[in-house]
C-alpha positions as CSV (number, residue, x, y, z in Angstrom):
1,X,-0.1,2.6,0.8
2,X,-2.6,4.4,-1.2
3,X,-1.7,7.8,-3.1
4,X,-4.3,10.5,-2.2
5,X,-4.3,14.3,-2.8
6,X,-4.9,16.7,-0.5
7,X,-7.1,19.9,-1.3
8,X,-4.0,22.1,-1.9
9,X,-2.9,19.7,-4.9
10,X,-0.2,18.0,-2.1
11,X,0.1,14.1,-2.8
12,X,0.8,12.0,0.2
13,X,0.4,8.5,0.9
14,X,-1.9,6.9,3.0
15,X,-1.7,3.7,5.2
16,X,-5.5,1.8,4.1
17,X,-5.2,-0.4,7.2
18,X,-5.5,2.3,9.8
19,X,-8.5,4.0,7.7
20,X,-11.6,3.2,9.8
21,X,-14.2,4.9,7.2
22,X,-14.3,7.9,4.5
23,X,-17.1,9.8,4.2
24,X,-18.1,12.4,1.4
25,X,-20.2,15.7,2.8
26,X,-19.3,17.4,0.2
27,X,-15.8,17.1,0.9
28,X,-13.8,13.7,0.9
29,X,-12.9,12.9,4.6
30,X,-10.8,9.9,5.3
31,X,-10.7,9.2,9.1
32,X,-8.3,6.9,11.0
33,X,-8.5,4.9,13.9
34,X,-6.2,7.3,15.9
35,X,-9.1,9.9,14.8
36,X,-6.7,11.5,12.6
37,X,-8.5,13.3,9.7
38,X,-7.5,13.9,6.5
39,X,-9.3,15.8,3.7
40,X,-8.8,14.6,0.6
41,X,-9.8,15.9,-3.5
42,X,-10.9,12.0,-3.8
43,X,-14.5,11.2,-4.4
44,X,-15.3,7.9,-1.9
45,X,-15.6,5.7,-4.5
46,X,-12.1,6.4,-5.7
47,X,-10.7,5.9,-2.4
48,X,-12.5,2.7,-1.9
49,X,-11.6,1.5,-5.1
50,X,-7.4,2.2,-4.5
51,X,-8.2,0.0,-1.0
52,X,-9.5,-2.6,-2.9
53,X,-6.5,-2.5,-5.9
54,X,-4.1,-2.2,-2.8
55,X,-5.3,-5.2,-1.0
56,X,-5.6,-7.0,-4.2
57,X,-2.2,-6.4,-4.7
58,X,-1.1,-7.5,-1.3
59,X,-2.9,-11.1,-2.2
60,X,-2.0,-11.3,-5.4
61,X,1.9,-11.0,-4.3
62,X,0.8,-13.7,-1.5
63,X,-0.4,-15.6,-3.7
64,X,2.4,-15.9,-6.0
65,X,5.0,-16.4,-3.4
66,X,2.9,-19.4,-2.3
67,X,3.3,-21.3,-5.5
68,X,7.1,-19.8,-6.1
69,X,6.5,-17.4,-8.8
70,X,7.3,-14.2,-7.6
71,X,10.4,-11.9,-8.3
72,X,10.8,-8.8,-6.5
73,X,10.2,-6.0,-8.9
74,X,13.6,-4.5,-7.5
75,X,17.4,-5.7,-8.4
76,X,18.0,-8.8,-6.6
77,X,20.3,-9.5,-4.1
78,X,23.6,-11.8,-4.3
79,X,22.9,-14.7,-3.1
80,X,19.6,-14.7,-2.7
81,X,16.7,-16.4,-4.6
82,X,14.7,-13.5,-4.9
83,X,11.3,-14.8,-3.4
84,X,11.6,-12.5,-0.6
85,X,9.6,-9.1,-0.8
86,X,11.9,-8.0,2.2
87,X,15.7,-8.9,1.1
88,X,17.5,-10.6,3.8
89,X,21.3,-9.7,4.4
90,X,23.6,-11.8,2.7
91,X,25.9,-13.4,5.5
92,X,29.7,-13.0,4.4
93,X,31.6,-16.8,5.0
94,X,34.2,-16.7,7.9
């Protein structure tokens, strides 16, 4: 998710995968696929560049999973190795 301001000063957070362009004219306009539109205090390059960091992000994470590096940022589970991004439940013995 990307953090975005509308033009009342409200933050909200914005899913980059469903944004299917952003124009600027003069306002920042971020439309969806669903044809939602959102105005937003964001130039177009700003927006573009939090896209960009997000998905970096997402294959950086990848990345580091791959060759058994990462550690969730959160507390870690019992039981658990950590190298999940989504904890799984751990399973009480019977």
């Amino acid at each position: 998710m990307i953090r975005v301001t509308r033009l009342n000063g409200e933050q909200f957070a914005l899913n980059p995968d469903l944004i299917e362009r952003v124009e600027g004219h003069p306002d920042t306009v971020a439309f969806l696929v669903d044809g939602t539109k959102y105005v937003v205090k964001e130039t177009v390059d700003e927006v573009l560049r939090d896209i960009l960091e997000y998905r970096a992000g997402i294959l950086a994470t990848s990345y580091e999973m791959d060759r058994g590096e990462y550690r969730s940022p959160g507390p870690q589970t019992p039981g658990t190795d950590g190298s999940s991004v989504v904890p799984f439940p751990v399973r009480e013995e019977r």
